[in-house]
C-alpha positions in Angstrom: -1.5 66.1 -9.4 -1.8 69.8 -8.6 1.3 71.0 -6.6 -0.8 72.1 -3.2 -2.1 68.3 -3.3 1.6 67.3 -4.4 2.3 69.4 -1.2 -0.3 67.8 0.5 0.9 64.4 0.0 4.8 64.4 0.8 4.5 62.9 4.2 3.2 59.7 2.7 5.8 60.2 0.5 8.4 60.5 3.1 7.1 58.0 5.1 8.1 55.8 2.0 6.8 53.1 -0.5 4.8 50.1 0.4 7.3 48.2 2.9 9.5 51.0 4.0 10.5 51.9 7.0 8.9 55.0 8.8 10.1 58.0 8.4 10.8 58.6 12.0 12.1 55.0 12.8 14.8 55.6 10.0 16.3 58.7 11.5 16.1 58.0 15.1 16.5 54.4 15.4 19.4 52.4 17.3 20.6 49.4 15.1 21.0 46.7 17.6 24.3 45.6 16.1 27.0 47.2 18.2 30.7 48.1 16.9 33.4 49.7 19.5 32.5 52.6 22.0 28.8 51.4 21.7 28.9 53.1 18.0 26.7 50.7 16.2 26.7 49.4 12.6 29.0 47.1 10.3 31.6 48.8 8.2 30.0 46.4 4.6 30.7 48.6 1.3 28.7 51.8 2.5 30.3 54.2 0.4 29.9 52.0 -2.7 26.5 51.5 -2.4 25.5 54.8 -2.0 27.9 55.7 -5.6 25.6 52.7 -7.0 22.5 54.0 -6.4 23.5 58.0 -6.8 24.4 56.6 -10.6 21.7 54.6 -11.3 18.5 56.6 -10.1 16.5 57.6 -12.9 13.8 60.4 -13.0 10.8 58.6 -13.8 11.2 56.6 -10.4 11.5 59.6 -8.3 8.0 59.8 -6.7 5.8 63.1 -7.8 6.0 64.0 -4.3 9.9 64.0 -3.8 10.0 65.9 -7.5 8.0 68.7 -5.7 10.2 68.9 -2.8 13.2 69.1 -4.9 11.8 72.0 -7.2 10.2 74.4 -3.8 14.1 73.5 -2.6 15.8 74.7 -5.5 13.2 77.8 -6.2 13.8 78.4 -2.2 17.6 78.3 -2.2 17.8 80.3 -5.8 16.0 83.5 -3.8 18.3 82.8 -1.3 21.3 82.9 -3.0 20.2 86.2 -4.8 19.4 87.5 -1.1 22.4 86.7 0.2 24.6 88.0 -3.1 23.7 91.7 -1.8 25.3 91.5 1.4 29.2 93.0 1.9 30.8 88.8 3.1 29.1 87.6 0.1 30.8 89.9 -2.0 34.1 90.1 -1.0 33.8 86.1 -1.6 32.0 86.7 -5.1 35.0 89.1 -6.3 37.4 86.3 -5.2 35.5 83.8 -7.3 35.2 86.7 -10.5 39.0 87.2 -10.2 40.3 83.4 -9.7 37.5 81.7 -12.1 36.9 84.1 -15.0 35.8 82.5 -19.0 33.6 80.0 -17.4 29.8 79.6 -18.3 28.2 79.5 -14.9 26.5 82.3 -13.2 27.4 83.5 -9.7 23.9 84.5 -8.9 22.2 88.1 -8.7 25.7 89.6 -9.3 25.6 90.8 -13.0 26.2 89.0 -16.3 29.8 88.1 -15.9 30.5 83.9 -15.7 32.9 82.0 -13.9 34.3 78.3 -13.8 31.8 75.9 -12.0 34.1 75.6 -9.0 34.1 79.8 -8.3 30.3 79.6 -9.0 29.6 77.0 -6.3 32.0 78.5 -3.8 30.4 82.4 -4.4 26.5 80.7 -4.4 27.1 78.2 -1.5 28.4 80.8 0.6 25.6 83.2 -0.8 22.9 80.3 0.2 24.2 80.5 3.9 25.0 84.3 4.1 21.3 85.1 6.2 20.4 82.2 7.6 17.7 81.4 5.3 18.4 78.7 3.4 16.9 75.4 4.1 17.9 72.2 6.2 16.5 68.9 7.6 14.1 67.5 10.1 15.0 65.6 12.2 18.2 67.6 11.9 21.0 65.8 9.9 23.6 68.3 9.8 22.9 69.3 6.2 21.5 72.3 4.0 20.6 70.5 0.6 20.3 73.9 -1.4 23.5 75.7 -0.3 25.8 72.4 -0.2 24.0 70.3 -3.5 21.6 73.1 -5.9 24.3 75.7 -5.6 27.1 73.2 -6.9 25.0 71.4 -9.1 23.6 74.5 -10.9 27.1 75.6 -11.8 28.0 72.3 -13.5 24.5 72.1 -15.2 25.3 75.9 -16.2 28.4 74.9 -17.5 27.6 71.4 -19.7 24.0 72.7 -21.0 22.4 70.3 -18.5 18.5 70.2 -18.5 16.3 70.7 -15.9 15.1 67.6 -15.5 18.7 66.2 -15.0 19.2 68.8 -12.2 16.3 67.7 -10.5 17.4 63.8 -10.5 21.4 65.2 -9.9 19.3 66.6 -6.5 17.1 64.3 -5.2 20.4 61.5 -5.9 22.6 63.6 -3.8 20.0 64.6 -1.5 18.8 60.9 -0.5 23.4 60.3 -0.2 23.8 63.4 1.6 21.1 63.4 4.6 22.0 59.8 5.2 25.3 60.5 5.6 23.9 63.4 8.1 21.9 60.9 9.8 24.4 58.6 10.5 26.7 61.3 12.2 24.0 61.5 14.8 25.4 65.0 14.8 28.5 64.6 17.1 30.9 65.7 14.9 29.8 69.1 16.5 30.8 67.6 19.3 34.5 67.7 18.4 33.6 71.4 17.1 33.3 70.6 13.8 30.4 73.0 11.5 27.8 69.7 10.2 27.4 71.0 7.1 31.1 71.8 6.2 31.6 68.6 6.6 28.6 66.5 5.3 28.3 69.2 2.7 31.1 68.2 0.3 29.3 64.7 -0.2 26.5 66.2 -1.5 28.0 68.8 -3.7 30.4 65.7 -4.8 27.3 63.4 -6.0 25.2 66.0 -7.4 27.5 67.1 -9.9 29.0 63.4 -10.4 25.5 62.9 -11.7 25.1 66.2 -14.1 28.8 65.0 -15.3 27.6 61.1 -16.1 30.8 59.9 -13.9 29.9 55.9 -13.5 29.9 54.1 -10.1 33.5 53.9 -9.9 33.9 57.4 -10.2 31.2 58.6 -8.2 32.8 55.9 -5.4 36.0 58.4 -5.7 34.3 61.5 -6.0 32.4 60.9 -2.4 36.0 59.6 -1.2 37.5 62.5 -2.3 35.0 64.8 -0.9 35.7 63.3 2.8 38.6 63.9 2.6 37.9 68.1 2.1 35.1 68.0 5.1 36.1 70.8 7.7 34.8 74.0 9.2 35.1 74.4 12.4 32.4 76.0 15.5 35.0 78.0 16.8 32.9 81.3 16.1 29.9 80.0 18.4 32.3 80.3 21.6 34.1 82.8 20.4 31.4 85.9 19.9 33.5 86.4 16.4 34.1 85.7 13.2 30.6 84.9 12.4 31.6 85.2 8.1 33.3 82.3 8.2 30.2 80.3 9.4 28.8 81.3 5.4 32.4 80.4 3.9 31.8 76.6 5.3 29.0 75.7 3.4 30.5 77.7 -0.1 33.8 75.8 0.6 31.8 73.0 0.8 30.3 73.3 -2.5 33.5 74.0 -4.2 34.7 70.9 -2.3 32.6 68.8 -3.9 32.9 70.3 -8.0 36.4 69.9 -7.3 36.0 66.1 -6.5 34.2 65.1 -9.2 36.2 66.6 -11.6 39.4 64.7 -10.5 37.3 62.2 -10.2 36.3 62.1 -14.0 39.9 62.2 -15.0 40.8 59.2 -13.0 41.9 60.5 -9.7 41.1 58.0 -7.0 40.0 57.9 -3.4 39.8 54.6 -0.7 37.2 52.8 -1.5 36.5 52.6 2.4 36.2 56.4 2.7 33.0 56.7 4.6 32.8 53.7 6.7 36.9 52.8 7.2 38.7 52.3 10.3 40.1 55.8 9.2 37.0 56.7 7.2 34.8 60.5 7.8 32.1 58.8 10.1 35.2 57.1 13.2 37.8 59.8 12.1 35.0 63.0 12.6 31.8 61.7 14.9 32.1 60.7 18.3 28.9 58.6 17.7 27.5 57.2 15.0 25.2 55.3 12.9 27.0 53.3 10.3 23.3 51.2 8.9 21.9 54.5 8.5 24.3 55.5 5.5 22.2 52.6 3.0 19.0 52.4 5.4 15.8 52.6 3.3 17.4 53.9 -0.2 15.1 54.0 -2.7 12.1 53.4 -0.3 12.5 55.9 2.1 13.0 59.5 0.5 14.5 61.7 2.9 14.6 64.5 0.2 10.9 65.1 1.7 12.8 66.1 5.3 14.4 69.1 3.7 12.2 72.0 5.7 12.4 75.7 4.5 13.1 78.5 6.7 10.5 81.3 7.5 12.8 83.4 9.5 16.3 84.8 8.6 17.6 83.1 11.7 19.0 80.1 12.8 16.7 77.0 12.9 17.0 76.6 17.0 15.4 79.7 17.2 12.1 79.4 14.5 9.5 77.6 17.1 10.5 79.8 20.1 10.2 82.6 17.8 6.8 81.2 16.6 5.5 80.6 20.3 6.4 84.0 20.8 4.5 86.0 18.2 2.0 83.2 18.8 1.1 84.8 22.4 1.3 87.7 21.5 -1.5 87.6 18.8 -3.7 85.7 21.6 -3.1 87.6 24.4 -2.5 91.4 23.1 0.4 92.5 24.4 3.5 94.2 23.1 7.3 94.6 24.2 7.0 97.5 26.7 4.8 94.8 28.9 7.4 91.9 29.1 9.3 91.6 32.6 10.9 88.4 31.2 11.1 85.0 29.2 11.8 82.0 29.8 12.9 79.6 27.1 12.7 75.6 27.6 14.3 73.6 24.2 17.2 71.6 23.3 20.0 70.8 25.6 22.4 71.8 22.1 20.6 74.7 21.7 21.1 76.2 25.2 25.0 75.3 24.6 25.4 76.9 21.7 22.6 79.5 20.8 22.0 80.9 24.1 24.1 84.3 23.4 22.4 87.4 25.3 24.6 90.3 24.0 25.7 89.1 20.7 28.4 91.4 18.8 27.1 91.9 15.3 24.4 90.7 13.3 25.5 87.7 11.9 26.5 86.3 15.5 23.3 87.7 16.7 21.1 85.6 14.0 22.7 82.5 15.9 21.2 83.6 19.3 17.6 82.8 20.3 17.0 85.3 22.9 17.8 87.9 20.7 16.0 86.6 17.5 12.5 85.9 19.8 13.1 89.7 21.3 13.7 91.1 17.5 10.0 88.8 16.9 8.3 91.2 19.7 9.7 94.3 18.2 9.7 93.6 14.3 8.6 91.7 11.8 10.7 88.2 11.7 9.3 87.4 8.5 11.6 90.1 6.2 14.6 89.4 6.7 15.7 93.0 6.4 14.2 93.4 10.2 17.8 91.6 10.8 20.4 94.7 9.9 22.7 96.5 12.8 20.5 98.7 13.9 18.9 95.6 15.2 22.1 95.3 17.3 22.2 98.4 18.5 18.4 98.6 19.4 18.0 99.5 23.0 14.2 97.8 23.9 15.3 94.8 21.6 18.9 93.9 23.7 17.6 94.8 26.7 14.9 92.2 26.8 17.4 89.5 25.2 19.5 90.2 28.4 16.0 89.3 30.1 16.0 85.7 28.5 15.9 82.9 30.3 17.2 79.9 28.4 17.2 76.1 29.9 16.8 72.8 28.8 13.2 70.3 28.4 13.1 67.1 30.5 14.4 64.4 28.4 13.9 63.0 26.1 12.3 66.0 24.8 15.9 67.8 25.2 17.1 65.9 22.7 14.5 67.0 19.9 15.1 69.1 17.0 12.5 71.1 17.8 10.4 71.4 20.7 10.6 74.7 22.7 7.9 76.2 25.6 8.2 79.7 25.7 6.7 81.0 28.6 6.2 84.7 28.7 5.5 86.9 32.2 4.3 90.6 32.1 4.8 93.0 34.6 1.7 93.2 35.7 2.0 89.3 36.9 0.6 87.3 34.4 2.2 84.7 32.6 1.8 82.8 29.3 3.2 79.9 28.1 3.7 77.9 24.7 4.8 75.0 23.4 5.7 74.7 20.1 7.4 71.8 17.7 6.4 73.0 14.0 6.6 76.0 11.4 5.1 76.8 8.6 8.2 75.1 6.2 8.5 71.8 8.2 7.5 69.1 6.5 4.3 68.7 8.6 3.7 72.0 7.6 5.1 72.3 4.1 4.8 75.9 2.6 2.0 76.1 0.0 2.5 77.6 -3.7 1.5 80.9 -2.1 3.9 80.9 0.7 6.8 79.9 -1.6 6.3 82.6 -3.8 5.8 85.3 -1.2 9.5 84.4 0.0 10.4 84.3 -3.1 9.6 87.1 -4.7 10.6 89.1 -0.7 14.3 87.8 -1.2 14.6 89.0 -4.9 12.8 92.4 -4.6 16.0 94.0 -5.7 15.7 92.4 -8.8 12.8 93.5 -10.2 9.1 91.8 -9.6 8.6 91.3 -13.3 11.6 88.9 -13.9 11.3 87.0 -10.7 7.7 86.3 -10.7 8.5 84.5 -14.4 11.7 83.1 -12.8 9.7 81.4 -9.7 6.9 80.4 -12.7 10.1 78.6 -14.5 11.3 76.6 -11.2 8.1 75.5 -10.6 7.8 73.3 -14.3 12.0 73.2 -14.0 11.5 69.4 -15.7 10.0 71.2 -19.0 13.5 73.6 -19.2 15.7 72.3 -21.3 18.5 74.8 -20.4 19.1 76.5 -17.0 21.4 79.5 -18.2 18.4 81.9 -17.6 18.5 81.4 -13.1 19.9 83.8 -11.3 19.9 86.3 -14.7 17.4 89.2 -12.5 15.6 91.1 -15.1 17.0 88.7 -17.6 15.0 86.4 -16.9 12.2 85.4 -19.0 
């Protein structure tokens, strides 16, 4: 199977094997079994089931379809990381790690030949993965980012014990499938309680993925996930604040570190409740107001939610990619440019206009988390480099003034409740108006990037590094089950 047609193929894939559940009914559905507060599902041995099958997948029963996603995730998220290694919160973090984890063998990526111990690695490339808003995440939305939170983690450990990279891919797609379910069955109101989603589903995945590269068995992974609930935090307190926004990257590289740090002490016997997802006390009551406690073992090895993971176009975050995408959309059909705009109007999700609706955003990072000002940085640059998002950007007169000029409101339900959906509706000053709705980007996984597209953002992300290295670097990713060792990523011109 080519990879375009692998491409091609992954929503059969996700849609599971013969008998599964569809895609869609798995991640939206509302068990009819009904615990306290209307939360729904049994508490039956959740977090030991998942530790079963996280041990017990093997490679050859990972469909080629899922394989494919899990190799465009890791190539995505290693240009990523080397991306984000350049910028000044990434490395303050990355000295941190160089000072406090020196004589290991893993590489924190893009940032020169010295090693660290696995945990420094995964706390300097998580945070790395997150530090621009590129890495990639889910649809539906689960609350988790796959590369930051499981390939950055896993990568250390398989840096560190010589694993191959066909054991990183199976350490992925087994924490990947454990990971997003857990998401899932959050329904996402942890956020709710002002909690970051993927500081605090993040640790599970970091803690299964590198259970797997360190051959724990299913007692061991059971503590490692138990120990990892109990280091889920982060908190959205820099979303209503207007500041702070560095310690938004630091959740998802804690979250890494979290979960090397589990499954260590796991492997020497350190134990966790066996109840630790699905307990009276357990992550999913303790964090969510809501939840979904079925969805944690729904559909597991039938239904691969590895082929939700989507990957970003747009160095900003994922509420703002299909207004921004409407936007340049009109543009290019109706051939006008910023100077024209009177204002626009933005209809999406109701947690989109709580949270993202910023018009006058401090600094950079704060302003990546603020449609209007991402879709009026779309009308004046190019959204697709994410050097077009540096603080001059902030500073830009034409750009802030029309983000002050953004309109932002909630769709009708239940289309307010979608990951999604947005109508952008854009009026000129001479009177006309245009409108569009938009609920895809190239990167979702009804529009999966092609080889092509991959590559592109690839070899954008890593420029700094040298076009040479990176091009045989993406090559390597792209047959990463045929390398037996995985020292070489993140090496720059090294690699080869």
């Amino acid at each position: 199977m080519s990879k375009d047609s692998s491409r091609r193929g992954f929503l059969q894939g996700a849609a599971g094997l013969a008998g599964a559940a569809p895609l869609a009914t798995l991640m939206t559905s509302r068990p009819a079994v009904a615990s306290e507060g209307g939360q729904t599902g049994v508490a039956n041995g959740q977090t030991r089931t998942l530790a079963e099958f996280a041990t017990t997948l093997q490679y050859e029963e990972i469909p080629p379809e899922v394989v494919q996603r899990a190799k465009d995730t890791i190539a995505d998220t290693v240009a990523t990381i080397m991306y984000g290694s350049t910028l000044p919160w990434s490395k303050m973090i990355a000295a941190y790690a160089r000072h406090n984890g020196p004589g290991g063998n893993s590489r924190i990526l893009g940032a020169g030949p010295a090693r660290v111990h696995a945990p420094s690695a995964a706390l300097a490339n998580g945070a790395a993965a997150h530090a621009f808003e590129l890495d990639n995440l889910t649809k539906p939305n689960s609350g988790s980012h796959p590369g930051a939170t499981i390939l950055a983690p896993a990568l250390a450990v398989a840096q560190d014990r010589g694993n191959s990279g066909r054991e990183l891919i199976t350490a992925f797609v087994a924490a990947a499938e454990v990971m997003i379910r857990i998401g899932v069955a959050t329904r996402h109101s942890q956020e709710q309680n002002g909690f970051h989603a993927p500081g605090t589903t993040g640790p599970f995945g970091s803690a299964v993925s590198t259970a797997r590269l360190l051959h724990l068995d299913v007692t061991q992974t059971q503590n490692a996930i138990g120990i990892a609930a109990s280091t889920a935090g982060g908190l959205l307190e820099f979303a209503k604040s207007g500041t702070g926004g560095m310690v938004k990257r630091l959740h998802l590289g804690r979250a890494a570190e979290s979960g090397v740090l589990a499954s260590s002490l796991a492997a020497e016997g350190f134990t966790a409740p066996v109840s630790s997802l699905e307990g009276e006390f357990g992550f999913l009551r303790v964090f969510c107001r809501d939840y979904d406690m079925n969805a944690l073992t729904a559909g597991l090895r039938q239904t691969w939610l590895t082929n939700t993971i989507m990957i970003k176009r747009y160095a900003a975050h994922i509420t703002a990619h299909t207004p921004v995408e409407g936007t340049i959309a009109l543009m290019q059909a109706h051939h006008f440019s910023g100077p024209e705009i009177a204002s626009i109007a933005i209809q999406t999700t109701d947690r989109a206009v709580r949270v993202n609706s910023t018009l006058q955003p401090k600094d950079i990072l704060l302003a990546q988390y603020s449609i209007p000002f991402c879709v009026a940085l779309a009308v004046y640059r190019n959204p697709v480099d994410p050097r077009s998002f540096d603080e001059g950007a902030v500073n830009h007169a034409d750009i802030m003034g029309l983000a002050a000029r953004v309109q932002m409101s909630a769709l009708p339900p239940p289309e307010n409740r979608s990951d999604m959906t947005s109508l952008v509706t854009i009026t000129l000053k001479d009177g006309r108006s245009f409108n569009q709705r938009t609920t895809a980007f190239a990167g979702t996984p009804e529009r999966p990037l092609t080889v092509a597209q991959l590559k592109e953002k690839f070899l954008m992300l890593t420029h700094d590094f040298g076009e040479p290295g990176m091009t045989r670097a993406f090559n390597r990713l792209q047959n990463l089950e045929s390398e037996k060792t995985l020292e070489w990523i993140g090496a720059g011109n090294e690699a080869g």
